[in-house]
mmCIF file of the C-alpha atoms, coordinates in Angstrom:
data_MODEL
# 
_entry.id   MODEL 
# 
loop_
_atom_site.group_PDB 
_atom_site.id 
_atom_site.type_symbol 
_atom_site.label_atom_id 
_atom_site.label_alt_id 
_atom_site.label_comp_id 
_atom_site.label_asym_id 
_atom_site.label_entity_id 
_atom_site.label_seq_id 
_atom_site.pdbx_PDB_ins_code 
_atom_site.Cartn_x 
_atom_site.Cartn_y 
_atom_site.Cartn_z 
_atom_site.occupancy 
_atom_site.B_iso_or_equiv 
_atom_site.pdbx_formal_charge 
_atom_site.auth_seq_id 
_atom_site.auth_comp_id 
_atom_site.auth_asym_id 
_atom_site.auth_atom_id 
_atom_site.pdbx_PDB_model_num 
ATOM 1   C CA . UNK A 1 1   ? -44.659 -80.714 -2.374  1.00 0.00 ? 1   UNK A CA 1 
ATOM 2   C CA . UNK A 1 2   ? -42.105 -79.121 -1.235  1.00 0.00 ? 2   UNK A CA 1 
ATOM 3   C CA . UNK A 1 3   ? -43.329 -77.124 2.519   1.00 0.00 ? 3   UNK A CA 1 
ATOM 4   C CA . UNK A 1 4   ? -41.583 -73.593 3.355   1.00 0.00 ? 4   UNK A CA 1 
ATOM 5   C CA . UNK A 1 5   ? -38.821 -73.305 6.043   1.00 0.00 ? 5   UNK A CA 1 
ATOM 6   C CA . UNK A 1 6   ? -39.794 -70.857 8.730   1.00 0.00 ? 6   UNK A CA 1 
ATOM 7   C CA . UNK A 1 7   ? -38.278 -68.165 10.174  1.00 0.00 ? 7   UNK A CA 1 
ATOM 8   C CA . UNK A 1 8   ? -38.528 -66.961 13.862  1.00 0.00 ? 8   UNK A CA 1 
ATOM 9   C CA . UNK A 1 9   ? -39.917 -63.714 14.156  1.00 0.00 ? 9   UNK A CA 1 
ATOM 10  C CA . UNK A 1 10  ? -38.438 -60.802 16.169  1.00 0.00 ? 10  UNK A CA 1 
ATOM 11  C CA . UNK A 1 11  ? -41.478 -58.505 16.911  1.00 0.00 ? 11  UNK A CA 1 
ATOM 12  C CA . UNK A 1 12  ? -44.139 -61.352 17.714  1.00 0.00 ? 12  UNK A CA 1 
ATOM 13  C CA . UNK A 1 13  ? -41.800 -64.262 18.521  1.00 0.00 ? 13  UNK A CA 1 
ATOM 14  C CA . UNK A 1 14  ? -43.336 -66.713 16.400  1.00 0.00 ? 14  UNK A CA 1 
ATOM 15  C CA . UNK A 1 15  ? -42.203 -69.317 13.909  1.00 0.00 ? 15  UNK A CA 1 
ATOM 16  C CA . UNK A 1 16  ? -43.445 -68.098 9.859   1.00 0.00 ? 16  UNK A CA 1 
ATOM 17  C CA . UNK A 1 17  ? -42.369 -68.752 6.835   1.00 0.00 ? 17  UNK A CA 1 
ATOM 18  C CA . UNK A 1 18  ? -43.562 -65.806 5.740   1.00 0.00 ? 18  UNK A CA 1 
ATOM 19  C CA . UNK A 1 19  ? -40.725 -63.117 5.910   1.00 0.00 ? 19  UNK A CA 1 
ATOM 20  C CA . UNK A 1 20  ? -40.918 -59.775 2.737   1.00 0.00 ? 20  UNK A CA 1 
ATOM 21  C CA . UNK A 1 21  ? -37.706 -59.830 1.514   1.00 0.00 ? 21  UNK A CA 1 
ATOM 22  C CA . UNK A 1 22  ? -36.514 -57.503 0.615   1.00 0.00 ? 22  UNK A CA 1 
ATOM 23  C CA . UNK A 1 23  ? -38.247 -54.356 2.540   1.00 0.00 ? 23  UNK A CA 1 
ATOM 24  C CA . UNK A 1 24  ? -37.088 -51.718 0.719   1.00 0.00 ? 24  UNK A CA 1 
ATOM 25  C CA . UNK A 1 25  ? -34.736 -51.514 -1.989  1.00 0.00 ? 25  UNK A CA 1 
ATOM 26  C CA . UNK A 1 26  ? -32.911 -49.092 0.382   1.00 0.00 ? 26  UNK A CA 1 
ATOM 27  C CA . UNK A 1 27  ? -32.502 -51.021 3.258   1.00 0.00 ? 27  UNK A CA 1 
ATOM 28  C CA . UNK A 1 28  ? -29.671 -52.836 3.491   1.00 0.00 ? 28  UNK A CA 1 
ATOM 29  C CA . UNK A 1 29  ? -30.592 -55.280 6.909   1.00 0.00 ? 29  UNK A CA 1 
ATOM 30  C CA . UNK A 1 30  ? -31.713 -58.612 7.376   1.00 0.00 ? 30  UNK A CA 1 
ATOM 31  C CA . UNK A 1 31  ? -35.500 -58.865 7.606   1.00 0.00 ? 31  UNK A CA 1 
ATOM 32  C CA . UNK A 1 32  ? -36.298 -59.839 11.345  1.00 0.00 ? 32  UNK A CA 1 
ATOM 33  C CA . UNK A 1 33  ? -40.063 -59.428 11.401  1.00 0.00 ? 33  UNK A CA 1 
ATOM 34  C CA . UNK A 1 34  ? -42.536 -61.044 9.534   1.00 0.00 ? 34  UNK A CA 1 
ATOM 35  C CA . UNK A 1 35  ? -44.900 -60.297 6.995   1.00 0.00 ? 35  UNK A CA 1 
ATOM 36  C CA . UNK A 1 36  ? -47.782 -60.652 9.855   1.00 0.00 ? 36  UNK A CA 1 
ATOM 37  C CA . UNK A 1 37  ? -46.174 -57.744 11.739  1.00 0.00 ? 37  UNK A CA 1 
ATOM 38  C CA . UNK A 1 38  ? -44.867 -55.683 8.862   1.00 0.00 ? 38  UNK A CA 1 
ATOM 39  C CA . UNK A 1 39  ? -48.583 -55.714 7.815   1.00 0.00 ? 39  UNK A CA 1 
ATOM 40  C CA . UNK A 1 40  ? -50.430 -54.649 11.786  1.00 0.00 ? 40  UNK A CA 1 
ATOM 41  C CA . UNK A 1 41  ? -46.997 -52.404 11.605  1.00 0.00 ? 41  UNK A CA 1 
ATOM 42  C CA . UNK A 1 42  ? -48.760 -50.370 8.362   1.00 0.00 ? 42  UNK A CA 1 
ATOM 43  C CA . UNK A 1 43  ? -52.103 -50.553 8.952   1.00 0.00 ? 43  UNK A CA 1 
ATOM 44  C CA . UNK A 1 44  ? -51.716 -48.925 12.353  1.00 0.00 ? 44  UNK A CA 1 
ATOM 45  C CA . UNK A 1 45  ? -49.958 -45.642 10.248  1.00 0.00 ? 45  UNK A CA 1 
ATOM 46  C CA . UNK A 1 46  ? -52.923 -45.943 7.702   1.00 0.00 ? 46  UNK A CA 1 
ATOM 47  C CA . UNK A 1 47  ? -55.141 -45.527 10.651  1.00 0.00 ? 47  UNK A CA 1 
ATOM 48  C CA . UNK A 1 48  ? -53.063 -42.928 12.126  1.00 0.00 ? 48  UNK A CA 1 
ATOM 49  C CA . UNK A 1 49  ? -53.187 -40.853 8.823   1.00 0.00 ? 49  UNK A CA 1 
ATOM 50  C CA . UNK A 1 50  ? -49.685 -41.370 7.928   1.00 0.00 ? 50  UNK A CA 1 
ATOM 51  C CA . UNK A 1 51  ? -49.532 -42.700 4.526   1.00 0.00 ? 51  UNK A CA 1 
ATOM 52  C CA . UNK A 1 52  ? -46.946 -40.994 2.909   1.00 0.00 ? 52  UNK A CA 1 
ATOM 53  C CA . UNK A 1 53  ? -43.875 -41.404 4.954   1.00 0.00 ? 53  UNK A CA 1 
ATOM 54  C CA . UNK A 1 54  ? -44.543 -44.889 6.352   1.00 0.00 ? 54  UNK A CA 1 
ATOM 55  C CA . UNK A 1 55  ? -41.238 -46.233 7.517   1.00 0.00 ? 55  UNK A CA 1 
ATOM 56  C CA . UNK A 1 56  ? -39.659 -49.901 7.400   1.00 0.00 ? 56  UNK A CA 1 
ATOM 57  C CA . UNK A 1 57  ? -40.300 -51.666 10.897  1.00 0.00 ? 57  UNK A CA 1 
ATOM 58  C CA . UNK A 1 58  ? -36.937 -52.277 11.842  1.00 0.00 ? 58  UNK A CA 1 
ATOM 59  C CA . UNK A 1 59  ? -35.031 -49.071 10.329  1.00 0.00 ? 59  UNK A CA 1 
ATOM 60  C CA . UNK A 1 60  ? -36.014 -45.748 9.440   1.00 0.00 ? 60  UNK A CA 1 
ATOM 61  C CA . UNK A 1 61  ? -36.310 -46.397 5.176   1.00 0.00 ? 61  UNK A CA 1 
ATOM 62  C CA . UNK A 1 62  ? -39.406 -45.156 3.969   1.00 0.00 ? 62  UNK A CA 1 
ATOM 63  C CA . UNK A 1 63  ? -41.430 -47.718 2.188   1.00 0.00 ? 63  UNK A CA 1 
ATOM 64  C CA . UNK A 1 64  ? -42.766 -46.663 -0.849  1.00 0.00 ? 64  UNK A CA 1 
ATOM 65  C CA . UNK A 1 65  ? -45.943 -47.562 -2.597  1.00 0.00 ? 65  UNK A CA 1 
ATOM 66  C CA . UNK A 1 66  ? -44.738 -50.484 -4.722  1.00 0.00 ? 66  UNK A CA 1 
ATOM 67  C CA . UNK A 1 67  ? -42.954 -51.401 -1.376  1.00 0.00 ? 67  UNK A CA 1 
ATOM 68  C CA . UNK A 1 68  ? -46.490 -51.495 0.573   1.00 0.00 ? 68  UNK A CA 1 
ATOM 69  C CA . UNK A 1 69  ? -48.406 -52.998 -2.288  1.00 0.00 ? 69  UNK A CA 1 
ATOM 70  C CA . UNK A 1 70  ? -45.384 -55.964 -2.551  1.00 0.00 ? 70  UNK A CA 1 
ATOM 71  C CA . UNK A 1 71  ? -45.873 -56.763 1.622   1.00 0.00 ? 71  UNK A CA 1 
ATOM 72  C CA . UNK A 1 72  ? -49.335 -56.611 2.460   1.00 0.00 ? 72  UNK A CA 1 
ATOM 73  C CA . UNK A 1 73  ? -52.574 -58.497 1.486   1.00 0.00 ? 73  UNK A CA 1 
ATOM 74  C CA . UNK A 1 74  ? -55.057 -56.792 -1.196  1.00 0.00 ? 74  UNK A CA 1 
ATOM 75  C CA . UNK A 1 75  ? -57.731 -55.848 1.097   1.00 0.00 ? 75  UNK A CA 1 
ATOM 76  C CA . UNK A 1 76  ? -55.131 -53.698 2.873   1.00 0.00 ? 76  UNK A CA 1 
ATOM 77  C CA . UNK A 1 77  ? -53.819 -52.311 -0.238  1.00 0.00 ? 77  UNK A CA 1 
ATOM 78  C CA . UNK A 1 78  ? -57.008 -51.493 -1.307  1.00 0.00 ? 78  UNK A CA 1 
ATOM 79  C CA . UNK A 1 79  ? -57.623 -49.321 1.850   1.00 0.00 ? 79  UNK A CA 1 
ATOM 80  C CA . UNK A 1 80  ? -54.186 -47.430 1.657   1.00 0.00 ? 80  UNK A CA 1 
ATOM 81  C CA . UNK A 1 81  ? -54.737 -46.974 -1.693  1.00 0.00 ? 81  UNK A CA 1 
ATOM 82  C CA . UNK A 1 82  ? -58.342 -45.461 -0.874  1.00 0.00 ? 82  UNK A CA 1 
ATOM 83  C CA . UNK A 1 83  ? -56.680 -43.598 1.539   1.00 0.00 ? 83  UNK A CA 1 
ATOM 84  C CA . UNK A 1 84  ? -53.694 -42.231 -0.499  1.00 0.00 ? 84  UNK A CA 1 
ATOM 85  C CA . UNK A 1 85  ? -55.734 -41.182 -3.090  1.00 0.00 ? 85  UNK A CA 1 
ATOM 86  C CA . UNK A 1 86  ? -58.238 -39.499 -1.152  1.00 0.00 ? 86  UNK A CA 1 
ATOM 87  C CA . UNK A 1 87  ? -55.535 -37.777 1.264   1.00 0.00 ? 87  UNK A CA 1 
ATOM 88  C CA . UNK A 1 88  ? -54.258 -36.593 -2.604  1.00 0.00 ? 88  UNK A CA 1 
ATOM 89  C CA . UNK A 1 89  ? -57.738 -35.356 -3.903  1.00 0.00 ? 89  UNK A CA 1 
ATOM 90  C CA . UNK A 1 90  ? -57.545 -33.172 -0.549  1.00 0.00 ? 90  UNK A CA 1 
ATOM 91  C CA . UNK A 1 91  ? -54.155 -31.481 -1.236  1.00 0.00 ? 91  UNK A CA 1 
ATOM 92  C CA . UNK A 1 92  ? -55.989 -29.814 -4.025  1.00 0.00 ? 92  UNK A CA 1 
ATOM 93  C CA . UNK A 1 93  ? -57.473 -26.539 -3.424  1.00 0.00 ? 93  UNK A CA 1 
ATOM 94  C CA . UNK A 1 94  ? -60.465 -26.926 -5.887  1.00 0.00 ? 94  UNK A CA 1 
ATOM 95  C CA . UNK A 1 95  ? -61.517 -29.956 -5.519  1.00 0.00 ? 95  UNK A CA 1 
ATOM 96  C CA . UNK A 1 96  ? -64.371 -30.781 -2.777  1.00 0.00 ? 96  UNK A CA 1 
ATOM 97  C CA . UNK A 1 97  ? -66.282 -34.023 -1.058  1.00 0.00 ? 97  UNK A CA 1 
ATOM 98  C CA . UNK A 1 98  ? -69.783 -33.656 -2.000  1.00 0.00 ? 98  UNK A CA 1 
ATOM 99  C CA . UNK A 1 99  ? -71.455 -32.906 1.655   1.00 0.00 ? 99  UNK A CA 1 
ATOM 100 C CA . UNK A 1 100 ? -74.679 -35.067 1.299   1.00 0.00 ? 100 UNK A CA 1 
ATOM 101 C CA . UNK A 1 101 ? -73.812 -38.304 4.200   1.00 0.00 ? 101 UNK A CA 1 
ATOM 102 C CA . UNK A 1 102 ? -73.582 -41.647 2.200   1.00 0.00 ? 102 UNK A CA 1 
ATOM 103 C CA . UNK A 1 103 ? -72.877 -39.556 -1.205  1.00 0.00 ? 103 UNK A CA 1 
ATOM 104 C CA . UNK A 1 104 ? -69.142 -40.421 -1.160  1.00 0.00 ? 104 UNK A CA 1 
ATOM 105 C CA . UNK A 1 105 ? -68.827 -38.348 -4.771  1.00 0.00 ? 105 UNK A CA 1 
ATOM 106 C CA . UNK A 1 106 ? -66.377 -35.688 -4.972  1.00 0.00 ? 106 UNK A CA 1 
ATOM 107 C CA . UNK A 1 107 ? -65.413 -33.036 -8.113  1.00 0.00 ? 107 UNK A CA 1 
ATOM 108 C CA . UNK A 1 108 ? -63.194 -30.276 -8.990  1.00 0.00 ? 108 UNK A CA 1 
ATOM 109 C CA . UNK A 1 109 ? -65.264 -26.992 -8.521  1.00 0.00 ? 109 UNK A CA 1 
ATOM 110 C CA . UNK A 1 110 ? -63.689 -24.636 -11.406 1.00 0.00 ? 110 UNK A CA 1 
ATOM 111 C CA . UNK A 1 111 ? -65.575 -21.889 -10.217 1.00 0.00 ? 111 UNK A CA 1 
ATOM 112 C CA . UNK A 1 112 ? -63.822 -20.718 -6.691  1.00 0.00 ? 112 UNK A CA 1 
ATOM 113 C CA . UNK A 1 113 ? -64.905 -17.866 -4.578  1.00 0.00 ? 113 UNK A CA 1 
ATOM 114 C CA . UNK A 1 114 ? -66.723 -16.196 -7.346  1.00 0.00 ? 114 UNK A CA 1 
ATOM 115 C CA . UNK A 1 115 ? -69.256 -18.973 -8.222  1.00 0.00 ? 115 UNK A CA 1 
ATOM 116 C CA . UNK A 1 116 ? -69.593 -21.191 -4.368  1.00 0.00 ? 116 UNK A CA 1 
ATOM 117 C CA . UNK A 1 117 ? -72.397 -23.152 -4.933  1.00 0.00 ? 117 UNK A CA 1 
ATOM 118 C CA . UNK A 1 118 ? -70.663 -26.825 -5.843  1.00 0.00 ? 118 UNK A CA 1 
ATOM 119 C CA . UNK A 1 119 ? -73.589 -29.151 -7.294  1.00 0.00 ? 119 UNK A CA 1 
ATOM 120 C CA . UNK A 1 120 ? -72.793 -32.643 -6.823  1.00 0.00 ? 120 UNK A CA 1 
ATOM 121 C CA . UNK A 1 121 ? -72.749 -34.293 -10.462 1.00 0.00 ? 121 UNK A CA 1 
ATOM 122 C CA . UNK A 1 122 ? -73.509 -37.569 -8.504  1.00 0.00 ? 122 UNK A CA 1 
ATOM 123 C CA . UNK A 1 123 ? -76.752 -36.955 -6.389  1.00 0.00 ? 123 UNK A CA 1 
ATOM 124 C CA . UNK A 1 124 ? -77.305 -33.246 -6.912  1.00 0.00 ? 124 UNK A CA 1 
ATOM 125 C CA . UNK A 1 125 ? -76.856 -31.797 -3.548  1.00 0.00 ? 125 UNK A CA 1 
ATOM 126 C CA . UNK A 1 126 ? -75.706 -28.434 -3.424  1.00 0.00 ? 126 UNK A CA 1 
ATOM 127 C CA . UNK A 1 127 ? -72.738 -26.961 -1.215  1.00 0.00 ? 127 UNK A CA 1 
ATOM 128 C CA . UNK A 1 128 ? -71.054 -24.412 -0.299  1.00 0.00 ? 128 UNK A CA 1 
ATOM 129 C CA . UNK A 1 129 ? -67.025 -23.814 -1.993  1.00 0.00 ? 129 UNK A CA 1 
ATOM 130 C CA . UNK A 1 130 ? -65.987 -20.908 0.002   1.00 0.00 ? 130 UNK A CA 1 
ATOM 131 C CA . UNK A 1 131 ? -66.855 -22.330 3.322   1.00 0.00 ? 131 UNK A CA 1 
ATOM 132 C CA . UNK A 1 132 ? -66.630 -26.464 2.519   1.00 0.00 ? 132 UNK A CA 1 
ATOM 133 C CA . UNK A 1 133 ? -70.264 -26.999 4.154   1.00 0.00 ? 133 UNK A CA 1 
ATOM 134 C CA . UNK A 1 134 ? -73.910 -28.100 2.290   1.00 0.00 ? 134 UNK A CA 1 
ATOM 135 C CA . UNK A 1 135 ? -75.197 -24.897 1.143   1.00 0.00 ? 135 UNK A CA 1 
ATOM 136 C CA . UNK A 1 136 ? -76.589 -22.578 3.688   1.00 0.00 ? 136 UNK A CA 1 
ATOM 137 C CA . UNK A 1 137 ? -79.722 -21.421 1.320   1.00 0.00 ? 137 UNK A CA 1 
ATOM 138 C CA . UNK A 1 138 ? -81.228 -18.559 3.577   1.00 0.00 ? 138 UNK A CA 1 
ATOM 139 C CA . UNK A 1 139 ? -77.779 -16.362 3.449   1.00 0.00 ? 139 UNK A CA 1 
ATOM 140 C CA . UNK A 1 140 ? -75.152 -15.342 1.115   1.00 0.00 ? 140 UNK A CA 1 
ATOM 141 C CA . UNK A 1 141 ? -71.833 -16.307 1.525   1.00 0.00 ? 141 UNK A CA 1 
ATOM 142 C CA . UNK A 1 142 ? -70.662 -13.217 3.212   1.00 0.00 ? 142 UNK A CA 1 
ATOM 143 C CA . UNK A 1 143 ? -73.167 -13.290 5.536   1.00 0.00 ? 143 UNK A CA 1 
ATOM 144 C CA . UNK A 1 144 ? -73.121 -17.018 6.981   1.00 0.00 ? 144 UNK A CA 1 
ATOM 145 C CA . UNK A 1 145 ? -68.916 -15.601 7.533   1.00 0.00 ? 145 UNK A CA 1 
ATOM 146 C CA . UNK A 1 146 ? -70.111 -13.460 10.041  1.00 0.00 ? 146 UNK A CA 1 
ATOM 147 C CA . UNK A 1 147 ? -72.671 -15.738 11.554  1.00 0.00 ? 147 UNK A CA 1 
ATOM 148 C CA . UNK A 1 148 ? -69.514 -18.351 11.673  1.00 0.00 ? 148 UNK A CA 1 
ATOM 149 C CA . UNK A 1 149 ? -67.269 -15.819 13.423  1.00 0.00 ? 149 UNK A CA 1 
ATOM 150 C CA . UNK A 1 150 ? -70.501 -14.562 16.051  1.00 0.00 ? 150 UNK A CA 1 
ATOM 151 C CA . UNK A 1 151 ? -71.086 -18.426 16.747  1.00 0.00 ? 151 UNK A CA 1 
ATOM 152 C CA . UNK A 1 152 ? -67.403 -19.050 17.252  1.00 0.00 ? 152 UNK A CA 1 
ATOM 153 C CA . UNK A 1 153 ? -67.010 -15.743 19.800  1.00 0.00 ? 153 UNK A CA 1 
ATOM 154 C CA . UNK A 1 154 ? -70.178 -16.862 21.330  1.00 0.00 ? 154 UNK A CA 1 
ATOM 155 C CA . UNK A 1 155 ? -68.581 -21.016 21.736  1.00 0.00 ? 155 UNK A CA 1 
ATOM 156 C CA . UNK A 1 156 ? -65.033 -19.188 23.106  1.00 0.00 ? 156 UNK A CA 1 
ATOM 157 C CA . UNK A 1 157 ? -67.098 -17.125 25.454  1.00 0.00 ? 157 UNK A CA 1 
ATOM 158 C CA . UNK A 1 158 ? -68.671 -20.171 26.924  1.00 0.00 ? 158 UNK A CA 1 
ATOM 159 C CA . UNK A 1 159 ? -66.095 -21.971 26.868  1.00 0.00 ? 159 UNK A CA 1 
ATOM 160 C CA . UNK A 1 160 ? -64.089 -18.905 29.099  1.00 0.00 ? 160 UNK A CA 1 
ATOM 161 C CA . UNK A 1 161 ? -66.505 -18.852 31.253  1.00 0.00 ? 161 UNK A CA 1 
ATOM 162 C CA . UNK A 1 162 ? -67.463 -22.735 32.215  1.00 0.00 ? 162 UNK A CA 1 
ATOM 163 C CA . UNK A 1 163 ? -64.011 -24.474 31.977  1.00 0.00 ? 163 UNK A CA 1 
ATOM 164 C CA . UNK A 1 164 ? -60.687 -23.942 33.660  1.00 0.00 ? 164 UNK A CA 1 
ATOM 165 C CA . UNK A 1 165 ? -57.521 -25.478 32.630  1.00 0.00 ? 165 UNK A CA 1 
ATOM 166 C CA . UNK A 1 166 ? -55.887 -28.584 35.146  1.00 0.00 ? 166 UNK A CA 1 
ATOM 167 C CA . UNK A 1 167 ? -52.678 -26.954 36.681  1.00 0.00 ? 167 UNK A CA 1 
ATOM 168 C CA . UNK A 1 168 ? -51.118 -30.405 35.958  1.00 0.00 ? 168 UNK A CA 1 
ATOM 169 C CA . UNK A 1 169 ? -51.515 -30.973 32.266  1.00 0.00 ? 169 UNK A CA 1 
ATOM 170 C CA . UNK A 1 170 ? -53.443 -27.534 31.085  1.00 0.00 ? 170 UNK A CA 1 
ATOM 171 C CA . UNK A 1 171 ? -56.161 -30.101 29.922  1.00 0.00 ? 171 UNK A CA 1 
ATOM 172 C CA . UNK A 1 172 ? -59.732 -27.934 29.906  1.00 0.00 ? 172 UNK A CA 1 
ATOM 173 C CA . UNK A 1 173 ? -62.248 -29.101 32.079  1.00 0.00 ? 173 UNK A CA 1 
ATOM 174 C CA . UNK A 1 174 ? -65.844 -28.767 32.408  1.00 0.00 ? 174 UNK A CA 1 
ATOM 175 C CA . UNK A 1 175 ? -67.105 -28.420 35.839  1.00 0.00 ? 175 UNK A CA 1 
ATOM 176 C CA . UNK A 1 176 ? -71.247 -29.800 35.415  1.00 0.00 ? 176 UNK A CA 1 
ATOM 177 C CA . UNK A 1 177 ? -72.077 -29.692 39.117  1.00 0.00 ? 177 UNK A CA 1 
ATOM 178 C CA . UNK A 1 178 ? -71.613 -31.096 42.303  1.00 0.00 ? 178 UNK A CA 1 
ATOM 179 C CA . UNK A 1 179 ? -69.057 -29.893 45.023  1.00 0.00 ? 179 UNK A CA 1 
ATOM 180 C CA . UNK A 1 180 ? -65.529 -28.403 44.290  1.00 0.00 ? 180 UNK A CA 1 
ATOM 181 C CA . UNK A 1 181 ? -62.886 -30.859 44.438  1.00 0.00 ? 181 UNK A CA 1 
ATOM 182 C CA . UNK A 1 182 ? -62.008 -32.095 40.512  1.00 0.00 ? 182 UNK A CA 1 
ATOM 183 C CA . UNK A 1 183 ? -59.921 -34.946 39.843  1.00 0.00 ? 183 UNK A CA 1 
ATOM 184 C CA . UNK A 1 184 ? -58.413 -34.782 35.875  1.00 0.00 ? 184 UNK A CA 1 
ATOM 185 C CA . UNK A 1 185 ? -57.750 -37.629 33.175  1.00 0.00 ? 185 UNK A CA 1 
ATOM 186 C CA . UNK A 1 186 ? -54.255 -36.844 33.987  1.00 0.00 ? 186 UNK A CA 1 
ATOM 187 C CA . UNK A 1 187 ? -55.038 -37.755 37.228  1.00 0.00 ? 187 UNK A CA 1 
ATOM 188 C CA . UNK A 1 188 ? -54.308 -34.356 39.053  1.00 0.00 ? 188 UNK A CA 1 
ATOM 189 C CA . UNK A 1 189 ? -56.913 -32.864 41.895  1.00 0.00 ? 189 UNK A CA 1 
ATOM 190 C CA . UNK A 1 190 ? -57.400 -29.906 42.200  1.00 0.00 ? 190 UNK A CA 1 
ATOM 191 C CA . UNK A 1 191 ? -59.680 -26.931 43.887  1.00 0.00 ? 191 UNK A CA 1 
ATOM 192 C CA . UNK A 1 192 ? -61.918 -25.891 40.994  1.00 0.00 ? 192 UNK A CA 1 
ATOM 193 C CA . UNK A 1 193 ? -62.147 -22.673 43.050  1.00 0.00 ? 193 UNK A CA 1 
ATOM 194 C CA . UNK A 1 194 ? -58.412 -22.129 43.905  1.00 0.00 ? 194 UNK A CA 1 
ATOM 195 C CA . UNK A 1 195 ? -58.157 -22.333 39.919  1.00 0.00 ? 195 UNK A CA 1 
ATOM 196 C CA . UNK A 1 196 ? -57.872 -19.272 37.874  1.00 0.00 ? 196 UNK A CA 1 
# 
């Protein structure tokens, strides 16, 4: 049996024999970093969102999805794929998630604005199209808008009123109690008083 030659690895420095070659059918470098890296290197933009314009390690070549499925292992595909497809079923404006927790079922909703109660073929749990929440039962669509819009004036006028913004980094902060000198994630202190 004949045993692979390895390859020293640029990103993590270690010897594999385990190199994708090629990246891309674009790029047009040698392949420096091994399929161990190339793989952390895509799962990180899976779990950053980015799926669409995930770009080769060592250039800026965007890897398509043959690409992706060629480099990593299956249980990584699977998850981009999961991830692609469901980032895809979101792009389209009548299609919605069924809102029930653990459901996981999701359909395109014909009926729009004009008919918004979405029942969930899967479990049967009724939501709301218009406003992409379960189904508020006790008021029309209409009128849970203008509950929304009086909870979200009532939420910015607490918010006005209990946090201030850190001169540093214009993070908002919460002052809860205790005496006036504030210290920000940034870092930054500040006078909570001296802060407008």
């Amino acid at each position: 049996m004949r045993k692979l030659k390895s390859k020293h690895c640029n990103i993590c420095y270690s010897d594999s024999p385990k190199f994708p070659s090629p990246i891309t059918s674009k790029c047009t470098h040698s392949v420096l970093a091994c399929t161990s890296c190339f793989e952390k290197h895509i799962e990180s933009q899976i779990e950053k969102g980015i799926l669409q314009n995930i770009k080769c390690l060592q250039c800026d070549e965007i890897l398509d999805y043959h690409d992706i499925k060629r480099i990593v292992n299956n249980e990584l595909f699977q998850r981009y794929d999961v991830a692609l497809l469901r980032h895809t079923l979101r792009q389209m404006k009548d299609f919605r998630w069924c809102k029930r927790t653990n459901c996981g079922w999701g359909q395109i909703h014909n009926g729009g604005d004009d008919a918004p109660i979405v029942t969930c073929k899967a479990c049967g749990a009724k939501s709301c199209f218009t406003h992409d929440v379960p189904w508020h039962e006790d008021s029309s669509c209409s009128k849970f808008a203008e509950q929304l819009l009086r909870d979200t004036a009532a939420n910015q006028a607490y918010y006005d009123r209990h946090t201030k913004n850190c001169p540093k980094c214009k993070m908002p902060i919460e002052k809860n109690d205790g005496c006036e000198h504030m210290t920000c994630f940034c870092g930054y202190e500040f006078c909570w008083l001296c802060v407008y």
